[in-house]
PDB file of N, CA, C and O in Angstrom, chain B, residues numbered from 101:
ATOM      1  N   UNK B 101      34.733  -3.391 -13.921  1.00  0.00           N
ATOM      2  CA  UNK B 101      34.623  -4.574 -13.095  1.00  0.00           C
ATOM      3  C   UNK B 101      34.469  -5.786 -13.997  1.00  0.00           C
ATOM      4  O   UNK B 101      33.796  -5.747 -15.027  1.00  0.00           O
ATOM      5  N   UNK B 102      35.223  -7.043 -13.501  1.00  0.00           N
ATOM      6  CA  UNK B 102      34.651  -8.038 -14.389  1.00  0.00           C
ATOM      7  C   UNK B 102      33.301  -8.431 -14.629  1.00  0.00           C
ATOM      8  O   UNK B 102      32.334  -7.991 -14.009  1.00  0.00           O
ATOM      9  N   UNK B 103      33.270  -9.144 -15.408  1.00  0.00           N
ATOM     10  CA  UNK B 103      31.536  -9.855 -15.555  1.00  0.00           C
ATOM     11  C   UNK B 103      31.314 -10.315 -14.407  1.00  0.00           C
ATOM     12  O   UNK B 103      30.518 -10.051 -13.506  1.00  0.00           O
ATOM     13  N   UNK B 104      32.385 -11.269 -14.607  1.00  0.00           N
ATOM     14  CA  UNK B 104      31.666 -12.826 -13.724  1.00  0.00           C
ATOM     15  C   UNK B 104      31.986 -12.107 -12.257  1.00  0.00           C
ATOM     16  O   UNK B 104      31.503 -12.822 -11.379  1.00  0.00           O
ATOM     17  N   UNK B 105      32.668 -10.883 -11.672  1.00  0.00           N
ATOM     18  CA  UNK B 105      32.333 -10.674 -10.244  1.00  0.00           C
ATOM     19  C   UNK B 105      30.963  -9.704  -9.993  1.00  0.00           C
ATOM     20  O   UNK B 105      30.180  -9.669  -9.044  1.00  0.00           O
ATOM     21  N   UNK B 106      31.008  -9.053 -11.060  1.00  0.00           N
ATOM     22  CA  UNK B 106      29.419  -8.256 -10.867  1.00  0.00           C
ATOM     23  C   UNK B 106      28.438  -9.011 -11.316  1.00  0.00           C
ATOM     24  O   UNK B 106      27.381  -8.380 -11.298  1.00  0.00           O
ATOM     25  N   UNK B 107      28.306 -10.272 -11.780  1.00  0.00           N
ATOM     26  CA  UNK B 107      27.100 -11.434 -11.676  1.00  0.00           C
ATOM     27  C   UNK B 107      26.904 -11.906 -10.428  1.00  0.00           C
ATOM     28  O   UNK B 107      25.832 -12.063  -9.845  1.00  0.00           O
ATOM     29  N   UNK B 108      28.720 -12.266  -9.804  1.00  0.00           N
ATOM     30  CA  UNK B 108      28.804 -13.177  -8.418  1.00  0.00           C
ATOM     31  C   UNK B 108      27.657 -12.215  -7.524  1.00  0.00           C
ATOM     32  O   UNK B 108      26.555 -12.694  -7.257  1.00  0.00           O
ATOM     33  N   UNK B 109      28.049 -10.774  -7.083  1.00  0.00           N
ATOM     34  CA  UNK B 109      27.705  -9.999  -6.434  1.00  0.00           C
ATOM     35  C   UNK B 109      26.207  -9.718  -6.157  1.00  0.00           C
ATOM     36  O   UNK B 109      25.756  -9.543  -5.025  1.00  0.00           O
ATOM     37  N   UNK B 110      25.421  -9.689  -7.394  1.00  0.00           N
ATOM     38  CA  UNK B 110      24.220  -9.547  -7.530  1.00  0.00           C
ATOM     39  C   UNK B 110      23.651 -10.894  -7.244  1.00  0.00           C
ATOM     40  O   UNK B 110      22.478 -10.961  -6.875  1.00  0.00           O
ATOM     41  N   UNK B 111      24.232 -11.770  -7.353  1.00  0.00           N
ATOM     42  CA  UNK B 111      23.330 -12.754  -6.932  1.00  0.00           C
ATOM     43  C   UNK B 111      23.498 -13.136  -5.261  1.00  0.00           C
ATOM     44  O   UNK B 111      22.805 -13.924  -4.618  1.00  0.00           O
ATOM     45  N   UNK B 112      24.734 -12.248  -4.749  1.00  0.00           N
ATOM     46  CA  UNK B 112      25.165 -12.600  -3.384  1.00  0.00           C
ATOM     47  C   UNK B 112      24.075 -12.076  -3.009  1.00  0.00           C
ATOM     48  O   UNK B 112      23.306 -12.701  -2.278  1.00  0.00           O
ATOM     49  N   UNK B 113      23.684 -10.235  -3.651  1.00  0.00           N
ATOM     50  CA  UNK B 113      22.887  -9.795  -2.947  1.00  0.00           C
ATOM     51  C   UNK B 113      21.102 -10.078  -2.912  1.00  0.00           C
ATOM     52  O   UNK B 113      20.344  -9.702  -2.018  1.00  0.00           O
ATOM     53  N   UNK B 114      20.720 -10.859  -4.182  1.00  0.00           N
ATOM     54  CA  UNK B 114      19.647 -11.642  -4.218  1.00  0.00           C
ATOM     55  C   UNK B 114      19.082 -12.513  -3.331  1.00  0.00           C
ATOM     56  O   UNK B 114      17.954 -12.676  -2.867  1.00  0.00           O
ATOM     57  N   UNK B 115      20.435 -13.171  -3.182  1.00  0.00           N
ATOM     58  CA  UNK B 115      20.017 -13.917  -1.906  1.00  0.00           C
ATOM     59  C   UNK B 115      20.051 -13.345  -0.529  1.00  0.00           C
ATOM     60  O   UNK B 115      19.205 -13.864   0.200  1.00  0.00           O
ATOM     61  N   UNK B 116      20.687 -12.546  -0.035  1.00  0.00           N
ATOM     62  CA  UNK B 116      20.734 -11.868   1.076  1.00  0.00           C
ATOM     63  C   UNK B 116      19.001 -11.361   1.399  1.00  0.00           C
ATOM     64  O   UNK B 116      18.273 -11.419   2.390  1.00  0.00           O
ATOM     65  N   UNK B 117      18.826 -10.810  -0.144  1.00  0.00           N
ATOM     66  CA  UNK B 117      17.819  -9.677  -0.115  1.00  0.00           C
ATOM     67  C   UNK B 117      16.454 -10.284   0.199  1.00  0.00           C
ATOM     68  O   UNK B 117      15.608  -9.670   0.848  1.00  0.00           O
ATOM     69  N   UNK B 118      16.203 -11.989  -0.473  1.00  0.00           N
ATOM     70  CA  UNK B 118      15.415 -13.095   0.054  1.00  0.00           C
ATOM     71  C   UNK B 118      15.038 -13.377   1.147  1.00  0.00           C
ATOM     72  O   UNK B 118      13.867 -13.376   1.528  1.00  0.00           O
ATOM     73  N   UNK B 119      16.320 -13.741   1.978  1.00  0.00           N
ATOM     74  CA  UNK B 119      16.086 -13.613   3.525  1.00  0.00           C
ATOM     75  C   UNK B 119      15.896 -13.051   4.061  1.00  0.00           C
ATOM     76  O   UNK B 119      15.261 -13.436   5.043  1.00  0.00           O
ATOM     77  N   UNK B 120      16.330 -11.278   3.935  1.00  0.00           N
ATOM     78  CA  UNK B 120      15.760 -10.395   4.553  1.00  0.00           C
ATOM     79  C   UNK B 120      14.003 -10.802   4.722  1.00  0.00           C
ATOM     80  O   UNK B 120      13.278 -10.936   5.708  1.00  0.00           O
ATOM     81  N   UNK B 121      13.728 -10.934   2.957  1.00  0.00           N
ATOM     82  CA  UNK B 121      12.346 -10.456   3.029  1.00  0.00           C
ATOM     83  C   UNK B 121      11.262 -11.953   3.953  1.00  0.00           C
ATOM     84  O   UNK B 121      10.130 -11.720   4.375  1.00  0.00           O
ATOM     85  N   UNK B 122      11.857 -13.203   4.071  1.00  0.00           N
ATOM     86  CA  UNK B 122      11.701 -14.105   4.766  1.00  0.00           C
ATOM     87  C   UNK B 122      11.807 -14.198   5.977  1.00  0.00           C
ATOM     88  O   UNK B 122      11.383 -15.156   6.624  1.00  0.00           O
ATOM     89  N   UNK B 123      12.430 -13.142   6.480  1.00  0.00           N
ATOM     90  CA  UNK B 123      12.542 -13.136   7.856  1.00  0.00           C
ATOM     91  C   UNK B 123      11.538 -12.218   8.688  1.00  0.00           C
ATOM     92  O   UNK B 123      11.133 -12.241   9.850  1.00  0.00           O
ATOM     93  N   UNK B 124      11.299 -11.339   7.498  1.00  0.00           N
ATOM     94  CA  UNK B 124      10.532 -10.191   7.664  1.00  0.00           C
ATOM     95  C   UNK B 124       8.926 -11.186   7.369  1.00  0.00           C
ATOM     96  O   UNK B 124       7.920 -10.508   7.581  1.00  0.00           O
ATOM     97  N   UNK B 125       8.735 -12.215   7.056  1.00  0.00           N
ATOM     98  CA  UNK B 125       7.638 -12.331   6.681  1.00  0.00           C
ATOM     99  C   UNK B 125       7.436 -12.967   7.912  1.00  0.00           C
ATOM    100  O   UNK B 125       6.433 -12.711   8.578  1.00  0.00           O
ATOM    101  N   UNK B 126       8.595 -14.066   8.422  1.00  0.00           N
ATOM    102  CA  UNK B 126       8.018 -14.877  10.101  1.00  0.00           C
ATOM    103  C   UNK B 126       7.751 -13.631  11.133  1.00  0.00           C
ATOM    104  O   UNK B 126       6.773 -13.519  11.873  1.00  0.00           O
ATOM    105  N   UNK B 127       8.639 -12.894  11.033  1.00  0.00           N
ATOM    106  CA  UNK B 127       7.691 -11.910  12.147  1.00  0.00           C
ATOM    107  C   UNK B 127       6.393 -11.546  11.897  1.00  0.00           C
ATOM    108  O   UNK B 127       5.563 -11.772  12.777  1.00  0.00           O
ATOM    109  N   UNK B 128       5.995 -10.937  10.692  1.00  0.00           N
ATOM    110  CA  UNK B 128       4.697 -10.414  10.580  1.00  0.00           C
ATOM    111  C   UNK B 128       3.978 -11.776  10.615  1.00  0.00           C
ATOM    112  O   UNK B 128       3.032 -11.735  11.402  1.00  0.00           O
ATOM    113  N   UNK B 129       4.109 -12.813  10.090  1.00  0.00           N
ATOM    114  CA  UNK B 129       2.854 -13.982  10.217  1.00  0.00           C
ATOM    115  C   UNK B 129       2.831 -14.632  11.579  1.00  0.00           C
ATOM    116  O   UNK B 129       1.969 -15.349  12.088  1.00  0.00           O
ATOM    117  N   UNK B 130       4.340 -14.075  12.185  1.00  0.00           N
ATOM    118  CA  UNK B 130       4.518 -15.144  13.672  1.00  0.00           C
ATOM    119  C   UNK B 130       5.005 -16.729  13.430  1.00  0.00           C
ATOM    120  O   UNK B 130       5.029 -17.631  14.267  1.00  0.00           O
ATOM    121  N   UNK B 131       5.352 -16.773  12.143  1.00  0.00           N
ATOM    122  CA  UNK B 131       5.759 -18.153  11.871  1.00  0.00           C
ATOM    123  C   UNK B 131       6.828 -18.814  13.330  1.00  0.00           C
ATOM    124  O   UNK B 131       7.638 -18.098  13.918  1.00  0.00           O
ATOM    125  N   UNK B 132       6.623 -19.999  13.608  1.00  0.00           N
ATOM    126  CA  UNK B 132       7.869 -20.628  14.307  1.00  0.00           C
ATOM    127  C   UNK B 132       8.826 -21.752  14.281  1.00  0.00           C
ATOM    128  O   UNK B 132       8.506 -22.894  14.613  1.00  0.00           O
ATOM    129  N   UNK B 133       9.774 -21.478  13.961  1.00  0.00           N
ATOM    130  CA  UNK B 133      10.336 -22.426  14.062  1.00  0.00           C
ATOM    131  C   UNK B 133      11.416 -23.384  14.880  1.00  0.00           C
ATOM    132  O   UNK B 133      12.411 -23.124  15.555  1.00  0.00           O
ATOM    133  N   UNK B 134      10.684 -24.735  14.464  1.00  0.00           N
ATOM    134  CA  UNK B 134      11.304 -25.734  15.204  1.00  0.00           C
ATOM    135  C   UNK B 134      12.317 -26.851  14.800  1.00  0.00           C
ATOM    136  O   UNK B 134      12.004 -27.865  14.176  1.00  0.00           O
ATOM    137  N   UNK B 135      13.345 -26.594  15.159  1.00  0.00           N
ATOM    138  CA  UNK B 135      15.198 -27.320  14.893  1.00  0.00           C
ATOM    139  C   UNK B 135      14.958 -28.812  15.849  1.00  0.00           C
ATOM    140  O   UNK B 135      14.785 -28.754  17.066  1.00  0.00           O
ATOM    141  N   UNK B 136      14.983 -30.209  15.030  1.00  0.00           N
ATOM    142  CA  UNK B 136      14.443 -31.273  15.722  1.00  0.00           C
ATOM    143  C   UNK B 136      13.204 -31.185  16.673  1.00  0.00           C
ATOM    144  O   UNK B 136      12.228 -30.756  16.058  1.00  0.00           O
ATOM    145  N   UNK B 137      12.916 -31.496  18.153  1.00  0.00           N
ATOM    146  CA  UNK B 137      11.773 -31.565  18.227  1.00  0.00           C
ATOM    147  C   UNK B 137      11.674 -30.922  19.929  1.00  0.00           C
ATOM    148  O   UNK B 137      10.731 -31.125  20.694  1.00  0.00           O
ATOM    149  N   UNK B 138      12.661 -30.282  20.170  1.00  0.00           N
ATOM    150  CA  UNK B 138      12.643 -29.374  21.533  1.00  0.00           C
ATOM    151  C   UNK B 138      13.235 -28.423  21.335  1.00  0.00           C
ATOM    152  O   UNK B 138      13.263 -27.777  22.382  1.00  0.00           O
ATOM    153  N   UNK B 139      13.955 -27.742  20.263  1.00  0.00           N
ATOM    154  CA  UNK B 139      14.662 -26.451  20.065  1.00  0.00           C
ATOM    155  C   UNK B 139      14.012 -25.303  19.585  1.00  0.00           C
ATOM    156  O   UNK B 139      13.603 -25.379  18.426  1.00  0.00           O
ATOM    157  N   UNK B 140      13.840 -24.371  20.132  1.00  0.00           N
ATOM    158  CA  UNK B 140      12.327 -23.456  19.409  1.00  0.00           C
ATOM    159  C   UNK B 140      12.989 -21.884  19.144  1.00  0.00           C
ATOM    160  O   UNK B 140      13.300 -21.126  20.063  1.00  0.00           O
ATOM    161  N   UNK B 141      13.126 -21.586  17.754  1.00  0.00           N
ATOM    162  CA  UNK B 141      14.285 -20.435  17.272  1.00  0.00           C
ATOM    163  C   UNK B 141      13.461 -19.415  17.739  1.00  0.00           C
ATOM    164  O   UNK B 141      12.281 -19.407  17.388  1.00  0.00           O
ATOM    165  N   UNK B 142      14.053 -18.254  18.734  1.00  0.00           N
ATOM    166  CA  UNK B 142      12.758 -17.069  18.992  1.00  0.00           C
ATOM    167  C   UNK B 142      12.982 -16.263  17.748  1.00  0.00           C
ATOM    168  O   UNK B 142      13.837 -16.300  16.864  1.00  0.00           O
ATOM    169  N   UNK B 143      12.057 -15.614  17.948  1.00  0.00           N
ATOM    170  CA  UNK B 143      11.293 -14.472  16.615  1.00  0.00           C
ATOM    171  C   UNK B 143      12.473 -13.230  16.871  1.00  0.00           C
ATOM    172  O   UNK B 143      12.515 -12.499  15.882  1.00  0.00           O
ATOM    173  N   UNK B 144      13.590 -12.752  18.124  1.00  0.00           N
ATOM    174  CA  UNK B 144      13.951 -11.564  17.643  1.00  0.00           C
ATOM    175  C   UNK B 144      15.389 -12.446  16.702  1.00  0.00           C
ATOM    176  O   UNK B 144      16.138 -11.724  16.044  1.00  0.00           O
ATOM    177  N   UNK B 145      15.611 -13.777  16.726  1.00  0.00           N
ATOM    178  CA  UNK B 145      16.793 -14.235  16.037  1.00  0.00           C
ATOM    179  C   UNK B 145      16.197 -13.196  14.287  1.00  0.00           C
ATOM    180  O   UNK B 145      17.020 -12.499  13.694  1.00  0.00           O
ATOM    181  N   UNK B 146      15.629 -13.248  14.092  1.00  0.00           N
ATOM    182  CA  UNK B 146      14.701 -13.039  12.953  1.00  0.00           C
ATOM    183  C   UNK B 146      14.932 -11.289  12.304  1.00  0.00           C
ATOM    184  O   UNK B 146      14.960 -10.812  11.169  1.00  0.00           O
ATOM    185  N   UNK B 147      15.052 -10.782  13.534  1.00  0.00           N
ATOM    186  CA  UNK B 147      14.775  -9.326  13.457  1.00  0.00           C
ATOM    187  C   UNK B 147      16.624  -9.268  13.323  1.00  0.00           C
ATOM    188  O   UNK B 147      17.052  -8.746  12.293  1.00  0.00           O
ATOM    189  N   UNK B 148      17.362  -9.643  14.054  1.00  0.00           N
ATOM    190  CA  UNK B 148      19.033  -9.474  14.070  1.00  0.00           C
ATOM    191  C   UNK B 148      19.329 -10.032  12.306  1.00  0.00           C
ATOM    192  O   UNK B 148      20.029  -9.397  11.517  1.00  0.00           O
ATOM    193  N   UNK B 149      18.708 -11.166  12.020  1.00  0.00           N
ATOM    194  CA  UNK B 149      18.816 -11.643  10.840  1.00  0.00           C
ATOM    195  C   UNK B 149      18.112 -10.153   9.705  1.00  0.00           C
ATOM    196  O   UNK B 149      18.923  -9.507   9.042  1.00  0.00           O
ATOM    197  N   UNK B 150      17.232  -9.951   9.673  1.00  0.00           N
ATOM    198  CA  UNK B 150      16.959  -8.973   8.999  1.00  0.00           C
ATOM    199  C   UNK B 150      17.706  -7.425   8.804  1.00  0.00           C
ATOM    200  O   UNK B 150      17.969  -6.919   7.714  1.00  0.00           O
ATOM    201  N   UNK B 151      17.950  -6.871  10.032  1.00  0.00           N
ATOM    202  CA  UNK B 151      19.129  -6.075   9.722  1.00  0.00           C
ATOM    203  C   UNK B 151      20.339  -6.618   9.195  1.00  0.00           C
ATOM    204  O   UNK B 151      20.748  -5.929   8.261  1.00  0.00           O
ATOM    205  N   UNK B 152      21.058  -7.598   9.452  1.00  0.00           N
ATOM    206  CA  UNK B 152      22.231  -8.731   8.932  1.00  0.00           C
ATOM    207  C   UNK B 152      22.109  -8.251   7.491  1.00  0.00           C
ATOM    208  O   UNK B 152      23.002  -7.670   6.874  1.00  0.00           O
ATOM    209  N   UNK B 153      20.963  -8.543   7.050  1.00  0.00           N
ATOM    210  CA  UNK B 153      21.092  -9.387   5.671  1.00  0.00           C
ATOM    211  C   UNK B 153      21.245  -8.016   4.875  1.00  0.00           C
ATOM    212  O   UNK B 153      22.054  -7.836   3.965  1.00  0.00           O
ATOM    213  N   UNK B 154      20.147  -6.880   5.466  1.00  0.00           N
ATOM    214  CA  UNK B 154      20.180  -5.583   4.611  1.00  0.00           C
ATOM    215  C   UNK B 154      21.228  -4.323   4.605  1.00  0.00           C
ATOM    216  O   UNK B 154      21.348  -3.432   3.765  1.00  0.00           O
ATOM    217  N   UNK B 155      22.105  -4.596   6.096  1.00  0.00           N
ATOM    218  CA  UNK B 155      23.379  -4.598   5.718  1.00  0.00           C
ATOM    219  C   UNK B 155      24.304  -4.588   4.687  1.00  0.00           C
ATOM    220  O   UNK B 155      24.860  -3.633   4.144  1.00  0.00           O
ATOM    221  N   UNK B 156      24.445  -6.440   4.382  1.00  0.00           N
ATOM    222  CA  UNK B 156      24.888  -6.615   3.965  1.00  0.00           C
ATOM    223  C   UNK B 156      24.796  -6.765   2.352  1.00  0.00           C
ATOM    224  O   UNK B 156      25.787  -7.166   1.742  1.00  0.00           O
ATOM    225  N   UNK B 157      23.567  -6.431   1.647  1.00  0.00           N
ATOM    226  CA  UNK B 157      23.055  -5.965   0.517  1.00  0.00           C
ATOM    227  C   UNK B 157      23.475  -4.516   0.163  1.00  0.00           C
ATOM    228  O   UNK B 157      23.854  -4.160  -0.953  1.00  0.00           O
ATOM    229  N   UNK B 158      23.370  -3.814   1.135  1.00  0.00           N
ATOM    230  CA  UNK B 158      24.019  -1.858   1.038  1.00  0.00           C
ATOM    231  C   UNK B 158      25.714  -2.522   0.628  1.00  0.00           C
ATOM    232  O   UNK B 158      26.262  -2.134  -0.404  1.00  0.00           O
ATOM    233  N   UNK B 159      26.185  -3.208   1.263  1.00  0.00           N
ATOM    234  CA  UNK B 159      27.311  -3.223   1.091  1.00  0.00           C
ATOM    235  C   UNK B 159      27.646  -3.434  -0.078  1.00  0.00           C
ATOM    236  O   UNK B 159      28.433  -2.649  -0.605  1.00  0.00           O
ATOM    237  N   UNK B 160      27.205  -4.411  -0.712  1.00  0.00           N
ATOM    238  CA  UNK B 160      27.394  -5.151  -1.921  1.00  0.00           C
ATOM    239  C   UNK B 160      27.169  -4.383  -2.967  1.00  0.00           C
ATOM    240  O   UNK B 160      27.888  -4.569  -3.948  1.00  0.00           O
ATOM    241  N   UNK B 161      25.922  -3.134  -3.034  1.00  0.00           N
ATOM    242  CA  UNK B 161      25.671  -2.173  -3.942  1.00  0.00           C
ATOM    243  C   UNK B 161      26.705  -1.416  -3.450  1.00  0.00           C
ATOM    244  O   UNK B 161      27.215  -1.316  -4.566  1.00  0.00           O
ATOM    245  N   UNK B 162      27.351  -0.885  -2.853  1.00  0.00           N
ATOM    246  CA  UNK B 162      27.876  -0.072  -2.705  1.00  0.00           C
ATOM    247  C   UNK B 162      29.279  -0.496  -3.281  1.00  0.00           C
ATOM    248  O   UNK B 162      29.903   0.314  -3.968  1.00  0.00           O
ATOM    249  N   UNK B 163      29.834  -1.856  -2.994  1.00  0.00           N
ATOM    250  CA  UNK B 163      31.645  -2.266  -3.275  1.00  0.00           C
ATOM    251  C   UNK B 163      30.850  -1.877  -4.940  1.00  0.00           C
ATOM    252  O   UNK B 163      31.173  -0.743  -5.292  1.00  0.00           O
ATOM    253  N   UNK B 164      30.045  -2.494  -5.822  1.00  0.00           N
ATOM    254  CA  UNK B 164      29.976  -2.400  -7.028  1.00  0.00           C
ATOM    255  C   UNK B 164      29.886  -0.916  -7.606  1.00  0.00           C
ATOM    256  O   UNK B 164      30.286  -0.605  -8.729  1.00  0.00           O
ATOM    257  N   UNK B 165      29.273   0.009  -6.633  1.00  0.00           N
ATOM    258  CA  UNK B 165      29.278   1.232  -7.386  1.00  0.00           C
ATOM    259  C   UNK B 165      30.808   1.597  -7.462  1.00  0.00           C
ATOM    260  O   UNK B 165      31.355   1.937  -8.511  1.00  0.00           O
ATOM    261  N   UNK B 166      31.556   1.475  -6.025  1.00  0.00           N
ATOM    262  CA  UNK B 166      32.763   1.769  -6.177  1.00  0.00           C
ATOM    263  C   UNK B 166      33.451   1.254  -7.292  1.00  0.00           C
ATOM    264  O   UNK B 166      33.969   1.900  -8.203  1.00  0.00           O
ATOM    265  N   UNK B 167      33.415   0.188  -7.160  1.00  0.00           N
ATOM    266  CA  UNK B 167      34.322  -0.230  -8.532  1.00  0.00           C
ATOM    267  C   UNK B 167      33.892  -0.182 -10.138  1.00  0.00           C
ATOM    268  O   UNK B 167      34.504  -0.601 -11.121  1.00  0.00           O
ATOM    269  N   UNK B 168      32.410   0.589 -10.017  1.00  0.00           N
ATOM    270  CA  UNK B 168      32.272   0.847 -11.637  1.00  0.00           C
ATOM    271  C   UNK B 168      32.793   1.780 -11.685  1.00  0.00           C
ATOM    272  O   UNK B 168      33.432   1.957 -12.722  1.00  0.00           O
ATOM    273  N   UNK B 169      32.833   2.956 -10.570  1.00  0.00           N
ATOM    274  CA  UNK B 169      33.805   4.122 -10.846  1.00  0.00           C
ATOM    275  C   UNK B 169      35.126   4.146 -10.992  1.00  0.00           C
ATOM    276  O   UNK B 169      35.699   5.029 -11.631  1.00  0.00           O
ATOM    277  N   UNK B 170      35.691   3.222 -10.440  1.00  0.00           N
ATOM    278  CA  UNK B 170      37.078   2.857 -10.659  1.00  0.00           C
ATOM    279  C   UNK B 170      37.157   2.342 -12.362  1.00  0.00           C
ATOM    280  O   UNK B 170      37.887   2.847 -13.214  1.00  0.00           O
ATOM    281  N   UNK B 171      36.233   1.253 -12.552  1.00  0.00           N
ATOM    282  CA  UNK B 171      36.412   1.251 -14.254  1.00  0.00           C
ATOM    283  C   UNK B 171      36.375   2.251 -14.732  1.00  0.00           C
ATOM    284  O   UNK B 171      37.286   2.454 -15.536  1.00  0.00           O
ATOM    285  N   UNK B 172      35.463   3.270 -14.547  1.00  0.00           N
ATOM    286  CA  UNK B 172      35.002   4.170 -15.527  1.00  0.00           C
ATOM    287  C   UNK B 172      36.355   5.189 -15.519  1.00  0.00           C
ATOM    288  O   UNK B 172      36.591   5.683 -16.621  1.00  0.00           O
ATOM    289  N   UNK B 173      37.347   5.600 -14.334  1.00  0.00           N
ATOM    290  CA  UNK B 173      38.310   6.637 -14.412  1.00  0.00           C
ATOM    291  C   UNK B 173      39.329   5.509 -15.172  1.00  0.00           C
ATOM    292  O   UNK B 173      40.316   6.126 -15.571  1.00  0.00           O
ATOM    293  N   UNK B 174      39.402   4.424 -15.424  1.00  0.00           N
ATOM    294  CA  UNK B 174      40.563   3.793 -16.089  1.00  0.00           C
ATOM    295  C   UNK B 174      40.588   3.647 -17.599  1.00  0.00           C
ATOM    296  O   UNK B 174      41.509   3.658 -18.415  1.00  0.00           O
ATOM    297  N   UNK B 175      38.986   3.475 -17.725  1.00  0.00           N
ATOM    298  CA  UNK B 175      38.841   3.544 -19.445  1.00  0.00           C
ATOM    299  C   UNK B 175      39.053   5.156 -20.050  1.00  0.00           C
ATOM    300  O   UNK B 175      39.541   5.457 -21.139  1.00  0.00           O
ATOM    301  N   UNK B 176      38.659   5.853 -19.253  1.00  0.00           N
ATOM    302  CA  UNK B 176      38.729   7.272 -19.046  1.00  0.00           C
ATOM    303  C   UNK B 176      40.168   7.878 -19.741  1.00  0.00           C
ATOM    304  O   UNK B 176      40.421   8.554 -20.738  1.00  0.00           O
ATOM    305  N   UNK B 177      40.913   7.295 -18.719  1.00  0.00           N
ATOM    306  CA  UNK B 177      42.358   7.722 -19.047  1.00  0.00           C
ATOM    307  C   UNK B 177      43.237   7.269 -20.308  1.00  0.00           C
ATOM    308  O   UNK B 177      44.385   7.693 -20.444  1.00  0.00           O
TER     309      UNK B 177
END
């Protein structure tokens, strides 16, 4: 795999992996939040966001394992 896409990747999933854990923290503290000054985000947006994000972190480990194996059968050969 190149460098610079298995840097891109890990940091895609850094950040993903952030929000998970941020989203996971407004539920447990009950944090709420408020978008201008009558819009009030409910707490399960939070919980859909948290599966979302860890999703999409499996994924990201996973395209990279695939494709180190793909390097590895090409240097291989």
């Amino acid at each position: 795999m190149m460098r610079h896409k298995k840097i891109f990747l890990i940091i895609i999933a850094a950040y993903f992996l952030f929000s998970a854990i941020f989203h996971f923290m407004r539920l447990a503290f009950d944090w709420g939040i408020v978008v201008g000054e009558e819009i009030i985000v409910p707490t399960w947006v939070s919980a859909l966001c948290i599966l979302f994000s860890i999703f999409i972190v499996y994924w990201i480990i996973k395209i990279r394992d695939e494709e180190e194996k793909i390097d590895v059968e090409v240097v291989e050969e």
